[in-house]
ZATORMI-469012 format. One record per residue (C-alpha): x, y, z. Coordinates in Angstrom, 2 decimals. Layout:
N
SITE, X, Y, Z $
...
END
This chain:
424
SITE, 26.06, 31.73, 5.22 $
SITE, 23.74, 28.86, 5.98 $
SITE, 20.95, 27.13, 3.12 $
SITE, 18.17, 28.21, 2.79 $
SITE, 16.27, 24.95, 4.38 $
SITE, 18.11, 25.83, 7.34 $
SITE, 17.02, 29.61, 7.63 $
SITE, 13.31, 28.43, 6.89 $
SITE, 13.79, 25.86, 9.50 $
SITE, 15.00, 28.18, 12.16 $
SITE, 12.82, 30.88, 11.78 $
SITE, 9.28, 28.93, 11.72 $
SITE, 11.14, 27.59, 14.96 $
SITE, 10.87, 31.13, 16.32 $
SITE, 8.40, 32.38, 15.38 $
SITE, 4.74, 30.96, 17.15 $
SITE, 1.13, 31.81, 16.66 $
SITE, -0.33, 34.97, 17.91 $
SITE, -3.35, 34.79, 20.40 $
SITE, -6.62, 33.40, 18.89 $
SITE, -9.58, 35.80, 18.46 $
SITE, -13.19, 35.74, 17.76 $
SITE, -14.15, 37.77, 15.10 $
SITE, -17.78, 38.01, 13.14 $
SITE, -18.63, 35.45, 10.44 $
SITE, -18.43, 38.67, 7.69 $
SITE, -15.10, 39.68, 8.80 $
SITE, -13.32, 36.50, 8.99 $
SITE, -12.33, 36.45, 5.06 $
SITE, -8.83, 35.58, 4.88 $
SITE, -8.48, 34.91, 7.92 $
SITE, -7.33, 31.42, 9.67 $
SITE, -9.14, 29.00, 11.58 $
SITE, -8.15, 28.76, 15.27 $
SITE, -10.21, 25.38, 15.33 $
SITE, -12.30, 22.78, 13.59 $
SITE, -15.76, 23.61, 12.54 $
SITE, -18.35, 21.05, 12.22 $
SITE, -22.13, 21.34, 10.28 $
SITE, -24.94, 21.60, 12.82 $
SITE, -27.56, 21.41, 9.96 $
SITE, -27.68, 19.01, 6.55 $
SITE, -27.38, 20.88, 3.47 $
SITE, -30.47, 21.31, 2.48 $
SITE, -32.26, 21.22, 5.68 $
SITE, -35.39, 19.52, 4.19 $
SITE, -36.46, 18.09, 0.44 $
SITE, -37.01, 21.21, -1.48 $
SITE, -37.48, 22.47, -5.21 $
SITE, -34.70, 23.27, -7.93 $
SITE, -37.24, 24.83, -9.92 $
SITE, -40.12, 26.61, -10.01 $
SITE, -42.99, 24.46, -11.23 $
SITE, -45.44, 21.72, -10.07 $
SITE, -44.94, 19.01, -7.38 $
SITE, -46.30, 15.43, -8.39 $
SITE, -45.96, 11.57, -7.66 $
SITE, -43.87, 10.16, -11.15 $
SITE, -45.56, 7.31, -11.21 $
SITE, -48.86, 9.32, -12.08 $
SITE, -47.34, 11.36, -14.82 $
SITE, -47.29, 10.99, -18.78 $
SITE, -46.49, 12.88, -21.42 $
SITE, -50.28, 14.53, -22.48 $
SITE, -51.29, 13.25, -19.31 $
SITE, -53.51, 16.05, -16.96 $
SITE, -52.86, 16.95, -13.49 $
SITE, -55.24, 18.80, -10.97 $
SITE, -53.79, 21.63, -9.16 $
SITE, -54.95, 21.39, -5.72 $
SITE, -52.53, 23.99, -3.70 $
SITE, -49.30, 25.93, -3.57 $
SITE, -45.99, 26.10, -1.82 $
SITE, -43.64, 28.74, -2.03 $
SITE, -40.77, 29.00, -0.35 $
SITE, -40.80, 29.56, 3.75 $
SITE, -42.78, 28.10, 5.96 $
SITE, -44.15, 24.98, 5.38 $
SITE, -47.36, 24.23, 4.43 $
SITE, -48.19, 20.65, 5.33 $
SITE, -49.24, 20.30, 2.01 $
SITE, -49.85, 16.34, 0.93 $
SITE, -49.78, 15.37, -2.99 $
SITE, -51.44, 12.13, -4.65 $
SITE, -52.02, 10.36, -7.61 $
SITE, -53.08, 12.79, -10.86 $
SITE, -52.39, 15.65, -8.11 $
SITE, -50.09, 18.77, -8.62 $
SITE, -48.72, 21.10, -5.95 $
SITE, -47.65, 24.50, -7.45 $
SITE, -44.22, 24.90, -6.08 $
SITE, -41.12, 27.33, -5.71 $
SITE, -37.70, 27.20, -5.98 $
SITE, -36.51, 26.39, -2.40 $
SITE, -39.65, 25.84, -1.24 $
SITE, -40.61, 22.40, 0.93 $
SITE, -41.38, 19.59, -1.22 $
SITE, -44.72, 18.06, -0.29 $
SITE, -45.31, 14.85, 1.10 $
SITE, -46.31, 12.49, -1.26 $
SITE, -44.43, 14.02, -4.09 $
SITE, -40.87, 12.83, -5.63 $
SITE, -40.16, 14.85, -8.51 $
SITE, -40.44, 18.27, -9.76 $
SITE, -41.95, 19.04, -13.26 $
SITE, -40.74, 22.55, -14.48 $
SITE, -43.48, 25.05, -15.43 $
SITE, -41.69, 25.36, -19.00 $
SITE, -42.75, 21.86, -19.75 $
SITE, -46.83, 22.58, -18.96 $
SITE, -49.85, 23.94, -19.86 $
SITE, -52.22, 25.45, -17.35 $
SITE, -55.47, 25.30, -17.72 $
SITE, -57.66, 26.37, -15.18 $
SITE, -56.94, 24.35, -12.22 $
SITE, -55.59, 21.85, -14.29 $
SITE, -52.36, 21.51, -16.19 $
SITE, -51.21, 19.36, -19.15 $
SITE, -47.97, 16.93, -19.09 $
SITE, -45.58, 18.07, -22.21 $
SITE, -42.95, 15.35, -21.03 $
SITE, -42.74, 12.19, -19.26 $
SITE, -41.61, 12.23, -15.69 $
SITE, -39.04, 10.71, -13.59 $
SITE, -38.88, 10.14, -9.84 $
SITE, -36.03, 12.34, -8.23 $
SITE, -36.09, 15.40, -10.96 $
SITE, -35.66, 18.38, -9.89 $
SITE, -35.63, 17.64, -6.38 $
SITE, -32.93, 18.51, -3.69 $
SITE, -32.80, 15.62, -1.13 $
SITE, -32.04, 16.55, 2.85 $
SITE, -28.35, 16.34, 3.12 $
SITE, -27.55, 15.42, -0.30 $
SITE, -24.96, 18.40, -0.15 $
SITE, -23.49, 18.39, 3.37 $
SITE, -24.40, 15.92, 6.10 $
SITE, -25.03, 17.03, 9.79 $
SITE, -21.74, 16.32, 12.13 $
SITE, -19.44, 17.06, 8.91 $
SITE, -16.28, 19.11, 9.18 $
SITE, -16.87, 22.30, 6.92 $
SITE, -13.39, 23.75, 8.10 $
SITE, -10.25, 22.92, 9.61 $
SITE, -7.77, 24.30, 12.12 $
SITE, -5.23, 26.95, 10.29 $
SITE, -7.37, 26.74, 6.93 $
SITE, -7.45, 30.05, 4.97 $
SITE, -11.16, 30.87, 4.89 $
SITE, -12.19, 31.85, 1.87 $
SITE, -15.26, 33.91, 0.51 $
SITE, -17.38, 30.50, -0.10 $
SITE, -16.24, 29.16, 3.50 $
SITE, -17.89, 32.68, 4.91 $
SITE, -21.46, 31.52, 3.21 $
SITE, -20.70, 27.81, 4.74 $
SITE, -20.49, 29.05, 8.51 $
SITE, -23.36, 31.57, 7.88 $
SITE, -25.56, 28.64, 6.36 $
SITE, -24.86, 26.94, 9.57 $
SITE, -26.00, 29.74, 12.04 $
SITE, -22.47, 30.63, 13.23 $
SITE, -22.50, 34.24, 14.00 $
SITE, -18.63, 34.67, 15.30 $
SITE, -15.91, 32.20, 14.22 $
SITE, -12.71, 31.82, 15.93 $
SITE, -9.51, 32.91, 13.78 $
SITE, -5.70, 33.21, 14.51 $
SITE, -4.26, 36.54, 15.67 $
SITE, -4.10, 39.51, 13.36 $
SITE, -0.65, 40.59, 12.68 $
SITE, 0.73, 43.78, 12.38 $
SITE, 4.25, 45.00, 10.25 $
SITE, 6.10, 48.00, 9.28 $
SITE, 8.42, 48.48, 6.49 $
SITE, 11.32, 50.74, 6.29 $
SITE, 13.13, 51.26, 3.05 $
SITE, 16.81, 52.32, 3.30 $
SITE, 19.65, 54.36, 0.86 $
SITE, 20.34, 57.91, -0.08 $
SITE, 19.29, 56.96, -3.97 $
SITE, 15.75, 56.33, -3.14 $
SITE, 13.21, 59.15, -3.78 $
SITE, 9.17, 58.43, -3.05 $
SITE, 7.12, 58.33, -6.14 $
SITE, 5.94, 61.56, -6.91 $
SITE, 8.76, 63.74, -6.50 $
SITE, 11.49, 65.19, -8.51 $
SITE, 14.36, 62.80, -9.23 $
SITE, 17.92, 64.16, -9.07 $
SITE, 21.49, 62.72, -10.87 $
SITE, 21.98, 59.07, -9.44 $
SITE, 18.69, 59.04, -7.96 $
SITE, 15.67, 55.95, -8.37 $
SITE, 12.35, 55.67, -7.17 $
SITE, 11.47, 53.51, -4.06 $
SITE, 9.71, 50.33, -5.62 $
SITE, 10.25, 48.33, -2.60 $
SITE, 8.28, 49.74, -0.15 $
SITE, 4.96, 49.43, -2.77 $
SITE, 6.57, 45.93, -3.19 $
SITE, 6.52, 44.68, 0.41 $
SITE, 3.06, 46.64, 1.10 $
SITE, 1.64, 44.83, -1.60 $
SITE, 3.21, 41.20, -0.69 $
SITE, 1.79, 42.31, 3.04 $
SITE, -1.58, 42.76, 1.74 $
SITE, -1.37, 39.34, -0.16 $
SITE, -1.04, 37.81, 3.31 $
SITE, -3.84, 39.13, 4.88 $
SITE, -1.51, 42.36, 6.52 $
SITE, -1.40, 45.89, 6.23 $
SITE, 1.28, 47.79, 6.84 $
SITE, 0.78, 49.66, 9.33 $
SITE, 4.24, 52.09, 9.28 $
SITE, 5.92, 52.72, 5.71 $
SITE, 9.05, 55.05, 6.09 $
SITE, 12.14, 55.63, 3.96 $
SITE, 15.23, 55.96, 5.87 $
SITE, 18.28, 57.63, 4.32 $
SITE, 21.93, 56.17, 5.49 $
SITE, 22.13, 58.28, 8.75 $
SITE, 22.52, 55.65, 11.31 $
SITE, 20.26, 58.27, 13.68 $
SITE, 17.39, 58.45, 11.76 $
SITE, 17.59, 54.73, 10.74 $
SITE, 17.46, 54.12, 14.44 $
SITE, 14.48, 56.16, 15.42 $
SITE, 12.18, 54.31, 12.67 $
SITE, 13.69, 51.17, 13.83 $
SITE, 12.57, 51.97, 17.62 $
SITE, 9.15, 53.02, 16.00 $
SITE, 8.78, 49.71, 13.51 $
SITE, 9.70, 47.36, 16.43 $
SITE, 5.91, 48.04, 18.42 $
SITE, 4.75, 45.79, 15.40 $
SITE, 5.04, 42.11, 14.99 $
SITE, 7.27, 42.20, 12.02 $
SITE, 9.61, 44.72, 10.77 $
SITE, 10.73, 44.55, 7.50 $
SITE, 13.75, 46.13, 6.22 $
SITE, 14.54, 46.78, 2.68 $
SITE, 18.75, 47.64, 1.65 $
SITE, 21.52, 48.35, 3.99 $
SITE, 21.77, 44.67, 5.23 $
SITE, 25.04, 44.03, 2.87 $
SITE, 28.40, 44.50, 3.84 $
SITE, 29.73, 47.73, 2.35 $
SITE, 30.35, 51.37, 4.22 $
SITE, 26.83, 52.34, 3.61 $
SITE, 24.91, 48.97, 4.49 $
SITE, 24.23, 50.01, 8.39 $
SITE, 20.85, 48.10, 9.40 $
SITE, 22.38, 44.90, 10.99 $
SITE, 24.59, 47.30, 14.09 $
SITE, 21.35, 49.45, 13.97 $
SITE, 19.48, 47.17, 15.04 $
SITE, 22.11, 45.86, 17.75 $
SITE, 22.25, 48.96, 18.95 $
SITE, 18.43, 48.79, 20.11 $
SITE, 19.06, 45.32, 21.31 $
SITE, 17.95, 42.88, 18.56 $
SITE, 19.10, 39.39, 18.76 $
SITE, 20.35, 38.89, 15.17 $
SITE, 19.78, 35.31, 14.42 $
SITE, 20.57, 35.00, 10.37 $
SITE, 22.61, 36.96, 8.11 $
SITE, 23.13, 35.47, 4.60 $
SITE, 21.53, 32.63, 3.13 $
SITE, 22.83, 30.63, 0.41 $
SITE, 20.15, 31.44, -2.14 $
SITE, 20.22, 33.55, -5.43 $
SITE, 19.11, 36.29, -5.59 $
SITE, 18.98, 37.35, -1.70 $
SITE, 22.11, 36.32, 0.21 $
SITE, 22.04, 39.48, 1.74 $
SITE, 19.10, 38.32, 4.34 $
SITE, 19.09, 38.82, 7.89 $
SITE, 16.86, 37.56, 10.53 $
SITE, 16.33, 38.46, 14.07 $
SITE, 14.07, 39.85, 16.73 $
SITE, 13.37, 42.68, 19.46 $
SITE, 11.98, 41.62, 22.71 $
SITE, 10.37, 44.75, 24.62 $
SITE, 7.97, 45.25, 27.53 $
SITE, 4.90, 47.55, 27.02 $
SITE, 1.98, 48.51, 29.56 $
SITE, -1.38, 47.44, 29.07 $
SITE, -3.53, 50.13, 30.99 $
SITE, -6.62, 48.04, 30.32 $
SITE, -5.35, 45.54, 31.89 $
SITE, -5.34, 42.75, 29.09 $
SITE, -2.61, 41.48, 27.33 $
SITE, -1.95, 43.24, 23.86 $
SITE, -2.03, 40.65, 21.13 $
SITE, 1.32, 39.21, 20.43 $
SITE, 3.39, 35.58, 19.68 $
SITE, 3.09, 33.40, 22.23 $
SITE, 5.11, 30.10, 22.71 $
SITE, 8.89, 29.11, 22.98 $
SITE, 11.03, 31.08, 22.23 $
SITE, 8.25, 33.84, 22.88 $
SITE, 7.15, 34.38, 26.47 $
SITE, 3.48, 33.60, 26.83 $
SITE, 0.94, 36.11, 26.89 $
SITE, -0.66, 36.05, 30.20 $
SITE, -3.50, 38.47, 31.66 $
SITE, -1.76, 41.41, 33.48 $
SITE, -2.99, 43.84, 36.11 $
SITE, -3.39, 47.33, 35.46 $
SITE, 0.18, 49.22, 34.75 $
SITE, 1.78, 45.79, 34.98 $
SITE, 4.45, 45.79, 31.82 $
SITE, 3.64, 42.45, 29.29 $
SITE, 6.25, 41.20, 26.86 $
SITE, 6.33, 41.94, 23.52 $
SITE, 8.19, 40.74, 20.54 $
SITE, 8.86, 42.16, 17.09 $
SITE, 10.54, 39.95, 14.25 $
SITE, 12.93, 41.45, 12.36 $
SITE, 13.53, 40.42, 8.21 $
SITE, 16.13, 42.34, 6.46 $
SITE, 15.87, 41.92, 3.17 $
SITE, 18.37, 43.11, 0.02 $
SITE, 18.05, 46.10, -1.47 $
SITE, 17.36, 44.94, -5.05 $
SITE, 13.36, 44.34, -6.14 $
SITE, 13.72, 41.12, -6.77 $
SITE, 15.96, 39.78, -4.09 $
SITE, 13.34, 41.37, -1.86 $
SITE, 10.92, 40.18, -3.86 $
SITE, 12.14, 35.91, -3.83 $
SITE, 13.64, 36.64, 0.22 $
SITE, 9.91, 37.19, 0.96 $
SITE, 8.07, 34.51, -0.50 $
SITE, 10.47, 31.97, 0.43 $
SITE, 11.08, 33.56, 4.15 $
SITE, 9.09, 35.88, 5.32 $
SITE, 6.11, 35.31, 4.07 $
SITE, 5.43, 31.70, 5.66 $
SITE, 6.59, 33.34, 8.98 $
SITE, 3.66, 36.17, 8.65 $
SITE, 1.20, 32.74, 7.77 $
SITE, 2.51, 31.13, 11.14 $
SITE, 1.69, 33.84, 12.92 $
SITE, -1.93, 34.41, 11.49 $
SITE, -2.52, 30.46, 12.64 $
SITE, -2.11, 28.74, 8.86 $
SITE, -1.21, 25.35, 8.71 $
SITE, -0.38, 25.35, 5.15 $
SITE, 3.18, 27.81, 4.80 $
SITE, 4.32, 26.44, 1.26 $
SITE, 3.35, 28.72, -2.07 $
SITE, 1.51, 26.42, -3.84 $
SITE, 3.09, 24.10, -6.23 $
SITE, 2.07, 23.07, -9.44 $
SITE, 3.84, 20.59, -12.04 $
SITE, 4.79, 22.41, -15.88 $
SITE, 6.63, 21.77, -18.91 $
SITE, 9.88, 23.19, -19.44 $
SITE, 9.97, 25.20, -22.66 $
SITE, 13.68, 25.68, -22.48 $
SITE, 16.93, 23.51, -21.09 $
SITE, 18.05, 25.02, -17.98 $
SITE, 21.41, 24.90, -16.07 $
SITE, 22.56, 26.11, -12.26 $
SITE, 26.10, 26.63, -11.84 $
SITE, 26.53, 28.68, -9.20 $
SITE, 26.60, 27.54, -5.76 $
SITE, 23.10, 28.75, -4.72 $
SITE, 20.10, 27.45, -5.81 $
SITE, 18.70, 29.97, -8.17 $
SITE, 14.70, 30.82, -8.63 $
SITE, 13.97, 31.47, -11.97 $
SITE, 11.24, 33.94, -12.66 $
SITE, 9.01, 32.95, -15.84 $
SITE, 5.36, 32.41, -16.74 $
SITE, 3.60, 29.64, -16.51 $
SITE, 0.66, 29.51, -19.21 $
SITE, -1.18, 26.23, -20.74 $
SITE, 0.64, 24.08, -18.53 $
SITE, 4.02, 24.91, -19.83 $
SITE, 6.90, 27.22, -18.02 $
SITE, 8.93, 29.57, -19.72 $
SITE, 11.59, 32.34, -18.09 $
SITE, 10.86, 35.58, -18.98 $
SITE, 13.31, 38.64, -19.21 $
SITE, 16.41, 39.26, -17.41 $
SITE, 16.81, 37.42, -14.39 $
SITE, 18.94, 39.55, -12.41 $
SITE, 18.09, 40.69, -9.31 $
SITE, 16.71, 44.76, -9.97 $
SITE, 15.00, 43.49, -13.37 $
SITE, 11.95, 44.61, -12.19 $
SITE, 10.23, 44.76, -15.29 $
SITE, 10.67, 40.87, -15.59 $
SITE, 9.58, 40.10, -12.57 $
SITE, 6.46, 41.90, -13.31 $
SITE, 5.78, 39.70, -16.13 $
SITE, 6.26, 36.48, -14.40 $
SITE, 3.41, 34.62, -12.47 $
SITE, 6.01, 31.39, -10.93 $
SITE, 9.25, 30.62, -9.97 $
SITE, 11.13, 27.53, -10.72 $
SITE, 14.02, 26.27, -8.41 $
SITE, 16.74, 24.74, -9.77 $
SITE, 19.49, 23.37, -7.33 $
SITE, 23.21, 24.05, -7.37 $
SITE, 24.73, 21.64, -10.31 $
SITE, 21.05, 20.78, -11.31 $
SITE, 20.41, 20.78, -15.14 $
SITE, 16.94, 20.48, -16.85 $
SITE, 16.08, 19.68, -20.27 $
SITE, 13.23, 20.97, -22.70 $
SITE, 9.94, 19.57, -22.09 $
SITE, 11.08, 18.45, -18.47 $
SITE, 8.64, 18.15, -15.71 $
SITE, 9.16, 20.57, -13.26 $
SITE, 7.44, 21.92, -10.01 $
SITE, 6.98, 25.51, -10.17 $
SITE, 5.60, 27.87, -7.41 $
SITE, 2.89, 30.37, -7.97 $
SITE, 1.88, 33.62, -5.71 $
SITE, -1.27, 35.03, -7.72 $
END
């Protein structure tokens, strides 16, 4: 049994980026940035309107004074419009600010009459007008290698004319659930029997990292029929196993998958709940019959993807997580471990859940000889555990939005500052 700093450590060694891609600007949500991006135009583009009203010179403009209309702007092309003293430009939201002009008065605070409107306010140079650049200067980084890009980052590269964007490898996973108890929602339950949570569990976690699951299959403990979805699961990236990764009669997934040739590199890790973890991976060879290179990890201790002639066999490798049996081992084994392994993959630079500091509501002690995550909710700033924190109190965990660490021997008071982690 090794910590679990140690597991982390060695599989984020492992495991290496899949090949970059270029995808289109509108499909790149989520996604991760294969390199940095850089603003080709300011933000605006040119002086424009915030408001829809009249373009003047302040230093012309009192309250009751009168203005003579002598054009209009909307927004698009420019007119070449040029504004003086006791002049007015009807003007648009967005549209080109004149030359001449340095403010905006807003049509609210007229009176039109004629050609000629009436001053209900003083004026002040700058109002209501949106300076070139005063938002995002030309030659500015707008997005950085392995950042997530989000829906806001989408209208950023679009603003600046990018049509494709180039994004870290999509990543596929399957996820087998294992043990002669589980029944798929939906059907009739027998004596003894419980519905499988875990594979809704790990397709939903999946989806939360940008992954769907691509094979979801329940496996009962029949080493043959574990062993075929185990040969299918492998053409994936990932493979995630759910039960059977113990040590007791019925926990068979660890020789399964030795028996297909998996290099098993971890099997427990000193962490409650989830000892029961085991990491390794399949290394295969498939044929590419277009001749390209099917996307995969590349890098040490992967073997690099290289262009292939036709028929020529490439290497392929799946990761392998087993992960306990019990929701909320699975649950805590996937956040902390899988889950930054999946990011790695997908090109993110940032792996960590994030972290945010809370008040503890209660006094807290560890004294087991694992560090223990705590599930609670965190709400106004202040943490709480909620429910029953063993590991199949699913219920609890449902109720929780963070998990707080606490080290083996560690004790925390009420009203402590603590950092807790967060996943929604």
């Amino acid at each position: 049994m090794i910590s679990e700093e140690e597991a982390r450590r060695r599989i984020l060694e492992t495991v290496s980026p899949l090949d970059e891609r270029a995808v289109p600007v509108a499909d790149a949500l989520d996604c991760f940035a294969a390199e940095d991006y850089f603003a080709r135009l300011p933000l605006p583009a040119f002086d424009n309107s915030a408001m829809d009203g009249y373009a003047v010179v302040a230093s012309s403009c009192k309250k009751g004074g009168r203005l003579r209309v002598i054009g209009e702007q909307p927004a698009g092309p420019d007119r070449k419009l040029r504004v003086g003293g006791g002049e007015a430009v009807r003007i648009f939201t967005g549209a080109t600010l004149p030359q001449g002009a340095d403010a905006i008065v807003m049509q609210e605070d007229v009176t039109r009459d004629g050609t000629d409107i009436s001053l209900n306010v003083d004026v002040e140079a700058g109002e209501f007008v949106r300076r070139r650049g005063c938002d995002l200067s030309e030659g500015q980084m707008i997005l950085a290698r392995g950042e997530r890009i989000r829906a806001a980052t989408v209208a950023l590269l679009a603003s600046q004319g990018f049509a494709n964007v180039i994004v870290g490898g999509k990543a596929t996973a399957a996820v087998i659930s294992t043990g002669d108890e589980l029944v798929k929602p939906g059907e009739e339950l027998q004596a003894g029997q419980i519905y499988d949570s875990n594979s809704a569990l790990l397709g939903a976690l999946l989806q939360r990292c940008g992954v769907n699951a691509t094979v979801v299959e329940h496996c009962r403990d029949n080493r043959k029929s574990l062993d075929n979805a185990i040969k299918r699961g492998i053409k994936n990236h990932v493979l995630i196993i759910s039960g059977g990764v113990s040590v007791g009669e019925h926990d068979l997934v660890k020789e399964a998958l030795r028996e297909v040739g998996a290099k098993i590199e971890i099997w427990r890790v000193a962490v409650k709940p989830g000892k029961p973890f085991l990491f390794g991976w399949f290394e295969s060879e498939t044929v590419d019959s277009a001749g390209e290179t099917p996307a995969g990890p590349t890098g040490s201790p992967q073997d690099e993807s290289v262009q292939s002639a036709d028929t020529m066999p490439v290497p392929h490798k799946c990761f392998v997580f087993g992960l306990p049996g019990n929701p909320v081992s699975a649950f805590v084994t996937f956040l902390q471990f899988v889950r930054p392994a999946i990011l790695r993959m997908m090109g993110a630079m940032n792996l960590d859940l994030p972290h945010v500091p809370a008040k503890l509501a209660v006094g807290l002690t560890s004294d087991g000889d694992r560090p223990h995550y705590i599930r609670g909710r965190l709400e106004h700033g202040k943490f709480m555990p909620f429910g029953r924190q063993e590991s199949h109190a699913l219920f609890g965990l449902s109720q929780a939005n963070a998990l707080l660490r606490v080290g083996v021997g560690q004790s925390l008071k009420a009203d402590e500052i603590v950092d807790v982690q967060i996943w929604d």
